[in-house]
FISE-484661 format. One line per 3 residues: number of its first residue (from 1); their letters; for each residue x, y, z of C-alpha. Coordinates in Angstrom, 1 decimal. Example, Ala and Ser with C-alpha at 12.3 -4.5 7.8 and 13.67 -1.06 7.14 Angstrom:
// residues 2
1) AS) 12.3/-4.5/7.8  13.7/-1.1/7.1
This chain:
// residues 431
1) XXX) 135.0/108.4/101.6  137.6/110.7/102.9  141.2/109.9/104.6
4) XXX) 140.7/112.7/106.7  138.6/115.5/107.6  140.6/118.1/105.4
7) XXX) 138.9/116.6/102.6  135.4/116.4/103.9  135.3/120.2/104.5
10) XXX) 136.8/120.3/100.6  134.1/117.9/100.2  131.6/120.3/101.8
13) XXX) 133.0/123.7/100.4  132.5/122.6/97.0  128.7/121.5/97.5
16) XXX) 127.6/124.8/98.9  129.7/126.3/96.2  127.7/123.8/93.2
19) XXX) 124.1/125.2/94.6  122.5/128.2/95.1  120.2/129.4/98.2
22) XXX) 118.2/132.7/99.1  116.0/132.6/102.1  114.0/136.2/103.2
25) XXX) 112.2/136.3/106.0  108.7/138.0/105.1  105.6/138.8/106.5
28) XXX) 102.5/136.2/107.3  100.2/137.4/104.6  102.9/137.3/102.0
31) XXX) 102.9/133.3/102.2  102.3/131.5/98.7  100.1/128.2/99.3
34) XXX) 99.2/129.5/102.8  96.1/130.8/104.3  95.2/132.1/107.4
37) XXX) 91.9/131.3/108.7  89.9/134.3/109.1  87.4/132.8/112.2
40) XXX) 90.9/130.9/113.9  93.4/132.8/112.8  95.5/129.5/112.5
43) XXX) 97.4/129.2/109.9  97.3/126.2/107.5  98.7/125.1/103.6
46) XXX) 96.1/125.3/100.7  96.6/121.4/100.6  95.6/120.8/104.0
49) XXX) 99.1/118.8/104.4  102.3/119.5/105.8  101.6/121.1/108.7
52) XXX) 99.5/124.4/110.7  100.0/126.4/113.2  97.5/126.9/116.0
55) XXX) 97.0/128.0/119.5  97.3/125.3/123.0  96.3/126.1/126.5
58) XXX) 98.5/124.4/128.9  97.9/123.5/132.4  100.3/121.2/134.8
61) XXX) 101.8/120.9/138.2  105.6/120.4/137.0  106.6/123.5/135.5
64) XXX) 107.7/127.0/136.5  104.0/128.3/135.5  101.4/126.6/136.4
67) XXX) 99.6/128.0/133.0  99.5/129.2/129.8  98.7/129.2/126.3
70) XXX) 101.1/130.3/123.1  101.1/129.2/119.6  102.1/125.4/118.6
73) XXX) 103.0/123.4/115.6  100.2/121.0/114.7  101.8/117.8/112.2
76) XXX) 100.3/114.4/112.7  102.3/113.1/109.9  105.0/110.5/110.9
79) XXX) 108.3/111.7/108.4  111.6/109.4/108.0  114.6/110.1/109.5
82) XXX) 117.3/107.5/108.1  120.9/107.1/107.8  122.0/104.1/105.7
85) XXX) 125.4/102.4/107.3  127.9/99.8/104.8  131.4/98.6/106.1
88) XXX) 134.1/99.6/104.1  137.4/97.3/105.0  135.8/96.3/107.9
91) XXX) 134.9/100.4/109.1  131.1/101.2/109.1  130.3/104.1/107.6
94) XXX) 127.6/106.8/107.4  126.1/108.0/104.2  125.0/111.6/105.0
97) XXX) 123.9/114.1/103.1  124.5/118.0/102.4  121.1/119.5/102.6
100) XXX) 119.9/123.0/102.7  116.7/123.6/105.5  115.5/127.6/105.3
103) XXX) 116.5/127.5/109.3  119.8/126.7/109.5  121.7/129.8/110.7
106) XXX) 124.2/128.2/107.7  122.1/126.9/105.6  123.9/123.6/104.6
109) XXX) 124.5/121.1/107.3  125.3/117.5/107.3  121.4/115.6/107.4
112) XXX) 120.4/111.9/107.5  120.9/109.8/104.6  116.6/110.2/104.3
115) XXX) 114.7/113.4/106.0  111.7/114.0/104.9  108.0/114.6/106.1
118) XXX) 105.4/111.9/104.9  104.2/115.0/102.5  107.4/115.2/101.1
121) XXX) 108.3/111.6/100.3  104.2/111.4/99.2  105.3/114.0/96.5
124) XXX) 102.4/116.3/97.6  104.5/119.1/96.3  104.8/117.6/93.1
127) XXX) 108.2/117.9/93.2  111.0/115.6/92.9  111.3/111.9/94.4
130) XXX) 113.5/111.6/97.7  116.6/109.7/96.9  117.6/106.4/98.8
133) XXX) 114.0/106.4/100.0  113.4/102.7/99.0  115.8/101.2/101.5
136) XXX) 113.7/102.9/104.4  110.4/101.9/103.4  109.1/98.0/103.6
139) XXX) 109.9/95.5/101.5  113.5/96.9/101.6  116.8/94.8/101.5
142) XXX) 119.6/95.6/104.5  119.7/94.9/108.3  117.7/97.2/110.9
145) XXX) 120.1/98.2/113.1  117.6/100.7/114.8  113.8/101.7/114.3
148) XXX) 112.0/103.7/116.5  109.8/106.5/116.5  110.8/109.5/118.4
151) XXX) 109.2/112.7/119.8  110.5/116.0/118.8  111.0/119.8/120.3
154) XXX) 108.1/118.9/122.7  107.9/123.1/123.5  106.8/123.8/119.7
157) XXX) 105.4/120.6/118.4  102.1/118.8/119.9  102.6/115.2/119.7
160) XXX) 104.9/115.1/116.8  107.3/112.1/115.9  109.2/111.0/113.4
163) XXX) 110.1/107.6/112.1  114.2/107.4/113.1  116.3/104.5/111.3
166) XXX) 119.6/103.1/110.8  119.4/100.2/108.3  122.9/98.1/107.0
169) XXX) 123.1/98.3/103.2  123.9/94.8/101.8  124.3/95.4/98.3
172) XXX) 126.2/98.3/96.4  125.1/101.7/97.0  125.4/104.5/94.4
175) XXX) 126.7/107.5/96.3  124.5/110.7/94.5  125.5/114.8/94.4
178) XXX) 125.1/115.9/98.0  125.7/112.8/99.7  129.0/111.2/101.2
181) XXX) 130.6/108.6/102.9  131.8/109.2/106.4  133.4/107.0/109.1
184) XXX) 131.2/106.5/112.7  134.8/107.7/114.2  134.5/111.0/111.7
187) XXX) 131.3/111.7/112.5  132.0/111.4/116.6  134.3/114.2/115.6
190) XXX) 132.4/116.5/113.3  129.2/116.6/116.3  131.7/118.6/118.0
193) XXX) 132.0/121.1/115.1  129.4/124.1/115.8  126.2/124.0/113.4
196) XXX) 127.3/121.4/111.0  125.8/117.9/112.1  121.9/118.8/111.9
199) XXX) 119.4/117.9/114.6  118.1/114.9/112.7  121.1/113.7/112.2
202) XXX) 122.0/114.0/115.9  118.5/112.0/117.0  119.7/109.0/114.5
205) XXX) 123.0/109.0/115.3  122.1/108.3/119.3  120.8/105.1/118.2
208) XXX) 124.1/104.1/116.7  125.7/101.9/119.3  122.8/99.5/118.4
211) XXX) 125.1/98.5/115.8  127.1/96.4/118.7  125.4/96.9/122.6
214) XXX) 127.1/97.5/125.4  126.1/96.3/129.0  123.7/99.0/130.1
217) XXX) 123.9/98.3/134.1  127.0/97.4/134.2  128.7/99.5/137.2
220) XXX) 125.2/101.7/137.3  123.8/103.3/140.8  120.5/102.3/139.5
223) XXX) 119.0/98.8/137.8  117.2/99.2/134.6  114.2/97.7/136.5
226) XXX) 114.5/100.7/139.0  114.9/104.0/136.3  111.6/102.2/134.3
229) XXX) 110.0/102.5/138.0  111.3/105.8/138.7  109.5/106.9/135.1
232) XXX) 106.3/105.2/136.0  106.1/106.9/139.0  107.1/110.7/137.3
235) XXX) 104.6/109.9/134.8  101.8/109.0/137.5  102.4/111.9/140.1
238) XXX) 102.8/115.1/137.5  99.8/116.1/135.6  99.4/117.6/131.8
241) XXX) 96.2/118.8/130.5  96.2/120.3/127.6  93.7/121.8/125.1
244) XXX) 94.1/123.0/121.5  92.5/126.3/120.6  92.4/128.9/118.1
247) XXX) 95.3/131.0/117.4  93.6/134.2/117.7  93.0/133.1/121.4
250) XXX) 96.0/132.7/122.6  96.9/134.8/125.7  99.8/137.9/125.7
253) XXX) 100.7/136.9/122.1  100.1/139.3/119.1  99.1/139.1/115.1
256) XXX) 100.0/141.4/113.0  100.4/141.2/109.0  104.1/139.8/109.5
259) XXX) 104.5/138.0/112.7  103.0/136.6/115.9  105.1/137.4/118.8
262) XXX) 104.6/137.3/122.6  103.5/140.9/124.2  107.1/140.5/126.0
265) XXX) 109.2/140.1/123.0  110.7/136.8/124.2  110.3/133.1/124.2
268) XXX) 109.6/133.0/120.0  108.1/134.7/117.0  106.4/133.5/114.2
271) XXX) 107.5/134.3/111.3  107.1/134.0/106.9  110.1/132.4/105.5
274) XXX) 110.3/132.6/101.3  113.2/130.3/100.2  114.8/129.6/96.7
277) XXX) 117.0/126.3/96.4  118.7/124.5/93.0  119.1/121.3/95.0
280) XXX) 115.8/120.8/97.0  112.4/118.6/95.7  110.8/121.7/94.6
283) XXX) 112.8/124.7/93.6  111.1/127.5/95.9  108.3/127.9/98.6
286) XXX) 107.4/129.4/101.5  106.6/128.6/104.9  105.6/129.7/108.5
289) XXX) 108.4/129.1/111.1  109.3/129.3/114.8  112.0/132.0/115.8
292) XXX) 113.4/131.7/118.8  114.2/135.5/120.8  117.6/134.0/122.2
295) XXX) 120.0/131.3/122.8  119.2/127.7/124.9  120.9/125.9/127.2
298) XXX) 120.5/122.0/127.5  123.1/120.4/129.6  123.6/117.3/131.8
301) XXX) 125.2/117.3/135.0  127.6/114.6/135.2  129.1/112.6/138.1
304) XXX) 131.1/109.6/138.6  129.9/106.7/141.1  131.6/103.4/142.2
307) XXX) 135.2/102.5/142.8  135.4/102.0/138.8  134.1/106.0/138.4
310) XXX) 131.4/105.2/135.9  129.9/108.3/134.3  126.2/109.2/135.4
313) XXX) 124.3/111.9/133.6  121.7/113.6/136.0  118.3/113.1/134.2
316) XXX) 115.4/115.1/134.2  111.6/114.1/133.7  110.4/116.7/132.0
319) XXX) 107.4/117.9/131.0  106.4/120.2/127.3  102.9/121.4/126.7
322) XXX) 103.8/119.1/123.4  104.8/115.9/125.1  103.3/113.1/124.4
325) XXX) 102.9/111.4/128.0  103.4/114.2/130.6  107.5/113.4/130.8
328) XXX) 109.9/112.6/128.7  113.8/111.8/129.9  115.3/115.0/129.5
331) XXX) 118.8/116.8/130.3  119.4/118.0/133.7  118.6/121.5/132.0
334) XXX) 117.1/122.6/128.4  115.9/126.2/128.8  116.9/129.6/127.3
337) XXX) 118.1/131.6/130.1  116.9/135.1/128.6  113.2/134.0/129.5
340) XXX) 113.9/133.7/133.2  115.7/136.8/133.8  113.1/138.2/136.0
343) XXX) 112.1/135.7/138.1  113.4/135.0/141.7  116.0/132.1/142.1
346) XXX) 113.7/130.1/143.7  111.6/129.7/140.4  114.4/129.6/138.0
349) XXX) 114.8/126.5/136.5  116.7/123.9/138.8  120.7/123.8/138.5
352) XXX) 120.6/126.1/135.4  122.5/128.8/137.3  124.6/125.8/138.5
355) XXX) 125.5/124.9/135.2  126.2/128.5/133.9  128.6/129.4/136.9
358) XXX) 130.3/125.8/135.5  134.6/126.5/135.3  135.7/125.7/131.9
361) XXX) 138.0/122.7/134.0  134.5/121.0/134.3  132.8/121.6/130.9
364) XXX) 133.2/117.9/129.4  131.1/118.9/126.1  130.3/122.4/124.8
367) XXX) 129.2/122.9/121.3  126.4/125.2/119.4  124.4/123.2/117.2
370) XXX) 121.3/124.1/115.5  117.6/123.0/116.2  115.2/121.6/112.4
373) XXX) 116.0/123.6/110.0  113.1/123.1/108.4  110.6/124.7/110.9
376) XXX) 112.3/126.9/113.2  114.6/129.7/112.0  117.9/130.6/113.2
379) XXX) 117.2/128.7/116.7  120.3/127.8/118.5  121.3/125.7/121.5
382) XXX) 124.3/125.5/123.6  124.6/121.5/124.1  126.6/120.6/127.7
385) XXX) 127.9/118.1/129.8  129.2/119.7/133.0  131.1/117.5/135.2
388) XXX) 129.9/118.0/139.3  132.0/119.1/141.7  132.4/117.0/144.9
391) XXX) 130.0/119.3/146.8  127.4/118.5/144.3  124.9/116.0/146.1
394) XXX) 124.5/112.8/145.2  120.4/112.8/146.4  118.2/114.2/143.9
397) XXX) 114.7/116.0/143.9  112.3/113.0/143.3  112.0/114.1/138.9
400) XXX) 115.9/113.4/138.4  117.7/110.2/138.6  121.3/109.4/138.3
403) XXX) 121.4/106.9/134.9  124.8/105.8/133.1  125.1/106.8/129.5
406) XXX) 124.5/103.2/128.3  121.1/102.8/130.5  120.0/106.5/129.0
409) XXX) 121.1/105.0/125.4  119.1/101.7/125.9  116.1/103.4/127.0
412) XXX) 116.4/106.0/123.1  115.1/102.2/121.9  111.5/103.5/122.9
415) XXX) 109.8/106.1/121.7  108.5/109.2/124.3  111.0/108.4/126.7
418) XXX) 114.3/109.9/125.6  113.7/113.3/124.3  115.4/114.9/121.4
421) XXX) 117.7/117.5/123.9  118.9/113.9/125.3  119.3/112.1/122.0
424) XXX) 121.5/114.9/120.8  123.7/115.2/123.7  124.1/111.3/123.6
427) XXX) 125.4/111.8/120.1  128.0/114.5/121.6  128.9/112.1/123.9
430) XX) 129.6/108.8/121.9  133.4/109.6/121.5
C-alpha cells in the first residue's frame, strides 16, 4: 500500500527496472508455433488453441457501409479478468498487478489482479501457473462483488468475451513481485494518467460501484424500464449478417510474407510480434497482432437534465461486424477519424466532428489509454467526455438515448449490452 502516489510510481519504476522485455515486430512467416494455412490462408497456432485469425464478410443496415469483409480475430475461449478487493482500516483496496503485454506502446501497465485467456490459466504453454488464480475459479472463498461476462473490441474480435470479476478477499492475501495494493480513490486518479491503467483493468473496474449501488433512475430523463425498451427495439429494427470466410478472400486487403494490410493503407495491419519477457508464464513467444494505422476517438456527449442537473451521457447503439447481438451500448462516438477523411459530412460518423471541434472549457475527461496489449499492437484511443453546449438538442436520432451514468453502470451487470469503449469511459468517470 502506498500513502501516496509518489510511491506508487517508485513502486512502478523499480518493477520495470527488476525485468527485462524485448518485443520486434517481424514478418508473418517468421512466427514460431504458427502456421498459415496454405488453402485459407488463416492463420492459426500449432496447438489449435489460443486463438486464429481469419477472414468475415459483413453486411448490415446501421453502418457507414453497407458492406464489407476484412480480417478478424477468431477466440471462443472465455479468459478471466479479475481484480481481488480487501479493506484495509476500513479503505477497499485493489490488488493490481504490473504486467508486460507485447502491445502496450509502454510495455508495463497496471492489469487485473487475474488476466489470462482459458489457454493460459490451462497451462497449454506449459509454462508457469497464474498467480491468485484460485480465488477466481469455483470453490473459492471471498464475496462476489461483480461477475459478468463481457464482449470485447467488437471491430477485431467475433463474438469474443471474457469472464470479468471482482471478488472481496476474506482471509490474508500474500501480496507477490508485480503486484500491489492500491486505494479505489488511487486508482480513480491513476485512469486519468495516459497508458498506465490497462484496458482490462478499465472493463473490471466499471463494475466497481457494485461494491455499494447507487439509485440508477434517480433524477434520470428515462426509466430503466424505457432504455431496456429502447435496446429491444435498436436490436429488432437494425440488421447484422455476418459470415466467416477464408482469409485469402477477403476483399481490398493484401498478404505478403510480413503483413496483411488493407489496399488503402488504413484501418489496421496485421502483423508478427516476437517477444522476450523475465516475468511472463513462458519466457518468449510470438504471436500475430492487430495494428491499428492511427489514433481513435471514443467519446460521450454529455448534458445535464432536471432542476437538480443530473449528468446524461448520450448513448449509442452500435453495431461491430464482431458484436454479438447486432448492438451493443456504445459511446456517442468510437471511431478513428483518419478512416473517414474522404467521405462527405453527411456519411461521417454522427457528432464526431462535433466532438473534435469540442473547446477545451467543455472537455470533462480527456486521456490516451491503450487498447489489449496482448493482441493489438501499439493501438491507441483518445477516451472523452465532452459536455454539450446549450444549442445541442435534446431529441436524438432514434439509435441514441439520453442515460445517467448510474443507469449506464447498472446495465455493465449484463453481458452484450455495455461495450468495452463504454466500460472504460465509466471507469474515467467514477471520480
Amino acid at each position: 500500500m502506498f500513502e501516496n502516489l509518489a510511491g506508487f510510481f517508485d513502486w512502478l519504476d523499480e518493477r520495470r527496472s527488476a525485468n527485462s522485455y524485448e518485443v520486434s515486430v517481424v514478418g508473418l512467416d517468421e512466427l514460431d508455433g504458427w502456421h498459415t494455412d496454405p488453402q485459407t490462408g488463416n492463420v492459426a497456432h500449432a496447438s489449435g488453441r489460443f486463438f486464429s485469425v481469419e477472414g468475415i464478410e459483413v453486411h448490415t443496415d446501421h453502418r457507414e457501409v453497407a458492406s464489407w469483409t476484412q480480417p478478424i480475430i477468431m477466440q471462443p475461449e472465455i479468459g478471466i479478468l479479475g481484480i481481488l478487493v480487501k479493506e484495509f482500516d476500513g479503505v477497499p483496496h485493489c490488488l493490481m498487478q504490473a504486467k508486460m503485454e507485447p502491445g502496450n506502446i509502454n510495455l508495463v501497465q497496471l492489469s487485473p489482479t487475474v488476466q489470462a485467456t482459458r489457454s493460459n490459466y490451462t497451462r497449454v504453454h506449459q509454462g508457469n501457473p497464474v498467480p491468485y488464480l484460485e480465488h477466481f475459479l469455483s470453490p473459492r472463498s471471498g464475496r462476489v462483488v461483480f461477475d459478468s461476462l463481457q464482449s470485447e473490441q467488437g471491430s477485431w474480435f467475433l463474438n469474443k468475451r471474457n469472464r470479468n470479476m471482482i471478488i472481496e478477499a476474506d482471509g490474508d492475501v500474500t501480496v507477490r513481485d508485480d503486484f500491489c495494493w492500491l486505494s479505489v480513490d488511487q486508482l480513480q486518479q491513476l485512469v486519468h494518467v495516459e497508458n498506465l491503467v490497462n484496458m482490462d483493468s478499465r472493463t473490471v473496474l466499471s463494475g466497481m460501484p457494485f461494491l455499494a449501488p447507487g439509485t440508477a433512475d434517480e433524477g434520470a430523463r428515462h426509466t430503466t424500464e424505457e432504455l431496456l425498451s429502447w435496446f429491444t427495439e435498436a436490436k429488432s429494427r437494425y440488421t447484422l449478417d455476418r459470415r466467416v470466410i477464408r482469409l485469402s478472400d477477403v476483399k481490398n486487403w493484401i498478404r505478403s510474407a510480413d503483413a496483411v494490410s488493407h489496399e488503402s493503407e488504413r484501418f489496421f495491419r496485421v502483423v508478427g510480434i516476437s517477444t522476450r519477457a523475465s516475468n511472463r508464464e513462458v519466457g518468449s513467444w510470438s504471436q500475430p497482432m492487430f495494428a491499428p494505422a492511427s489514433r481513435g476517438v471514443v467519446a460521450f456527449v454529455a448534458k445535464p437534465f432536471g432542476p437538480d442537473g443530473v449528468l446524461h451521457l448520450l448513448v449509442h447503439a452500435r453495431t461491430e461486424p464482431g458484436t454479438g447481438d447486432v448492438v451493443e451500448m456504445s459511446p456517442t462516438v468510437a471511431c478513428c477519424p483518419e478512416n473517414y477523411d474522404d467521405f462527405p459530412r453527411d456519411l461521417r460518423p454522427r457528432y464526431l466532428d462535433y466532438v473534435l471541434a469540442a473547446s477545451a472549457g467543455r472537455v470533462l475527461v480527456d486521456v490516451v489509454h491503450s487498447e489489449e496489449g496482448g493482441r493489438f499492437y501499439h493501438a491507441e484511443n483518445r477516451y472523452q467526455v465532452v459536455l454539450a453546449d446549450d444549442d445541442f438538442p435534446t431529441e436524438v436520432p432514434e439509435d441514441y438515448t439520453w442515460m445517467t451514468v448510474d443507469q449506464l453502470t447498472g446495465f455493465v451487470r449484463y453481458g452484450n449490452h455495455v461495450n468495452v469503449g463504454a466500460r472504460s469511459l465509466l471507469t474515467c468517470l467514477a471520480r
